[in-house]
C-alpha positions as CSV (number, residue, x, y, z in Angstrom):
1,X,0.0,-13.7,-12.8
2,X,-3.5,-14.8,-11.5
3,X,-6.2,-12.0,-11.6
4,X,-6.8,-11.3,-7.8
5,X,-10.7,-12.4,-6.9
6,X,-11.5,-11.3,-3.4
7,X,-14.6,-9.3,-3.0
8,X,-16.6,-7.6,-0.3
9,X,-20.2,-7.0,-0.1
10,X,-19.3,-4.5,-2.7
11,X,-16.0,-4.6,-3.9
12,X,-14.5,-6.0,-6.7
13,X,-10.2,-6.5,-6.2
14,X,-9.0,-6.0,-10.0
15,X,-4.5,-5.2,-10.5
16,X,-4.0,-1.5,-10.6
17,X,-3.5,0.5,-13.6
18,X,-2.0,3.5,-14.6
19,X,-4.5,5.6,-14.2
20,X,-5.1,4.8,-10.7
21,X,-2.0,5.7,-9.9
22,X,-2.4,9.6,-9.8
23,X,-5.2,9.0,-7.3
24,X,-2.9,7.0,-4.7
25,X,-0.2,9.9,-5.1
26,X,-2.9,12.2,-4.4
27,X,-4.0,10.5,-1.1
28,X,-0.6,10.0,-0.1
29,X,0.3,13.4,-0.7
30,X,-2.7,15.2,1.3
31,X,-2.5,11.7,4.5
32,X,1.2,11.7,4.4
33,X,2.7,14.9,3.7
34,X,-0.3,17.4,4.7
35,X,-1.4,15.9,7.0
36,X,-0.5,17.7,10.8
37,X,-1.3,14.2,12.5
38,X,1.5,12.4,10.2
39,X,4.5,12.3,12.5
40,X,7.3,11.6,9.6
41,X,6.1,13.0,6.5
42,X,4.1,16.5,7.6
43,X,5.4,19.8,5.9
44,X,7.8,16.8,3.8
45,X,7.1,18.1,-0.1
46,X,5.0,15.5,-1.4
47,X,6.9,14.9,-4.9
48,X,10.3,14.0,-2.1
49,X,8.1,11.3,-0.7
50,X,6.2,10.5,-4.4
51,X,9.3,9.8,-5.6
52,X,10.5,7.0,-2.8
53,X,6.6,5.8,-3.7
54,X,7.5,5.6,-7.3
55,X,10.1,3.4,-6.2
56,X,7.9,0.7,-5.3
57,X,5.6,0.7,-8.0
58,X,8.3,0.2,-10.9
59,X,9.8,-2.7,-8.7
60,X,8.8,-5.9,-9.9
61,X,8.7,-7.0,-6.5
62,X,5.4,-4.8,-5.6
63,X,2.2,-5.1,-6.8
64,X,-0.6,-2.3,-6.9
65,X,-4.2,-3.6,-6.2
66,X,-7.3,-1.9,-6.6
67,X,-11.2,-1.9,-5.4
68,X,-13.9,-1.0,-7.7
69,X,-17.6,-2.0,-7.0
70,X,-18.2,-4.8,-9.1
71,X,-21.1,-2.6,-11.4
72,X,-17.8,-0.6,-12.5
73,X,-14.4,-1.6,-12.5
74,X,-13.3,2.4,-13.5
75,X,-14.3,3.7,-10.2
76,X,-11.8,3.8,-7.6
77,X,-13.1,2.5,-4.0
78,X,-9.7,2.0,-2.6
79,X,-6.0,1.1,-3.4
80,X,-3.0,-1.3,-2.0
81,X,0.7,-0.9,-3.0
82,X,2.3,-4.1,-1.6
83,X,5.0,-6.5,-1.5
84,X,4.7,-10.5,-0.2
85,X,6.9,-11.9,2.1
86,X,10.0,-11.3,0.0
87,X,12.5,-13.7,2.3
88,X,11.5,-16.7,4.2
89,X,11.7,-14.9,7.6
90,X,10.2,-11.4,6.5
91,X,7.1,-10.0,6.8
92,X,4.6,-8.7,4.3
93,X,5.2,-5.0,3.3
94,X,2.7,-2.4,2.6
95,X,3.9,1.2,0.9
96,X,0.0,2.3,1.3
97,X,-3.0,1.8,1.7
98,X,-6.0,4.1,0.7
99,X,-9.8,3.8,0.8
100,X,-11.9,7.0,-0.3
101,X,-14.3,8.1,2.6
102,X,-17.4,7.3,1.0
103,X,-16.1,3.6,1.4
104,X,-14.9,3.3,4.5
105,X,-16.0,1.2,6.7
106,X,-17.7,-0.7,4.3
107,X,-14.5,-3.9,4.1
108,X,-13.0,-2.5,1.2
109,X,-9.9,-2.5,3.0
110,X,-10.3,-6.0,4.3
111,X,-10.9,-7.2,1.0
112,X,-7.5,-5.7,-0.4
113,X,-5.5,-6.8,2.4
114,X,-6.9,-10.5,2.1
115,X,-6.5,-10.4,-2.2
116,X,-2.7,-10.0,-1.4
117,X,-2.7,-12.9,1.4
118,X,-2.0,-10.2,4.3
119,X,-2.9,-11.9,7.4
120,X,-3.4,-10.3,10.9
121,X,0.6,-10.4,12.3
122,X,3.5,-8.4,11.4
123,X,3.6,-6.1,9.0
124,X,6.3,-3.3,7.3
125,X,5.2,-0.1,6.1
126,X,7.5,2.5,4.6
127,X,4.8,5.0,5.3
128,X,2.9,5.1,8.7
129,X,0.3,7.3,10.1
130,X,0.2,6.6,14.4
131,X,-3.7,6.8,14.1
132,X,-3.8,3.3,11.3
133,X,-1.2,1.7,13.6
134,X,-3.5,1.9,16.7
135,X,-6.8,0.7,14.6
136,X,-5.0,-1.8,13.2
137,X,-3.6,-3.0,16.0
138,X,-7.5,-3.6,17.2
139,X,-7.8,-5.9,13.6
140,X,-4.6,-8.1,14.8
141,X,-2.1,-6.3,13.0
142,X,1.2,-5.1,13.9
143,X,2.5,-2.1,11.7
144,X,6.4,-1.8,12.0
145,X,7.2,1.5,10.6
146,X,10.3,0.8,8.0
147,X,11.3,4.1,6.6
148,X,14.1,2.7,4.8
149,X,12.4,0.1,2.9
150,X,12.1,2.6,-0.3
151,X,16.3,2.9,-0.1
152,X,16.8,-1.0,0.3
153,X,15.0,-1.7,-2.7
154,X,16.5,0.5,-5.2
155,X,19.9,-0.9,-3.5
156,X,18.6,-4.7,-4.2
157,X,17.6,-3.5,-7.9
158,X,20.3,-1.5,-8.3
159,X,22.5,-4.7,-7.2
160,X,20.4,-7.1,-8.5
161,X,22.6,-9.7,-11.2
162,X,25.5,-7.8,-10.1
163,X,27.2,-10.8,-8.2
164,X,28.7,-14.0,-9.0
């Protein structure tokens, strides 16, 4: 696998590593399951959720990116847990995406979504917050809120070799 290279003005895309990880369950936890403005997840305990998240980051199908300004590659500006298309007809998938504050704004963002080839269109997310759908929306994306997509892909792992 090819080292990702888009960059911002300041941002460096590098793969994730474990010890990013804890940061992206801690912004998931506080955005998705503390969060009174998340619809789906709020008052949800986070290590329910964590645990569909985990999901996605031991399938070989997703790939955790991260964004570091390029004088040090240990500092976290921001974080992407995706999947490609998977089939011919289906739509990139993203399980989430986090940038710190003191980086927003700044196309860290951008320069995640565009190191995993996610264009303006369709999109599935197994986690949505209404508020990123609508500012999306003003990038040219569409956010499809996909709850299930954690379930279907332990099923496909789970069933994965299992036929004929």
């Amino acid at each position: 696998m090819s080292q990702p290279a888009a960059q911002s003005a300041q941002a460096v895309v590098r793969h994730g590593r474990a010890t990013d990880w804890p940061l992206l369950c801690t912004s998931f936890a506080y955005h998705y399951c503390k969060n009174p403005q998340s619809y789906y997840g709020y008052k949800v305990p986070p290590h329910t959720l964590i645990t569909k998240l985990e999901q996605f980051r031991t399938s070989p199908n997703w790939t955790l990116l991260t964004a570091c300004p390029s004088t040090d590659l240990d500092e976290v500006m921001g974080m992407l847990l995706y999947r490609s298309v998977a089939l011919p007809r289906s739509n990139p998938a993203v399980a989430w995406l986090t940038v710190k504050p003191i980086y927003q704004q700044l196309g860290v963002a951008t320069a995640l979504l565009d190191s995993a080839a996610i264009k303006p269109g369709e999109v599935d997310c197994a986690f949505l917050l209404h508020n990123i759908a609508k500012a999306a929306q003003l990038k040219g994306y569409t956010l499809r809120f996909r709850p299930y997509l954690p379930d279907v892909e332990l099923w496909n792992e789970l069933n994965a070799g299992g036929s004929t």
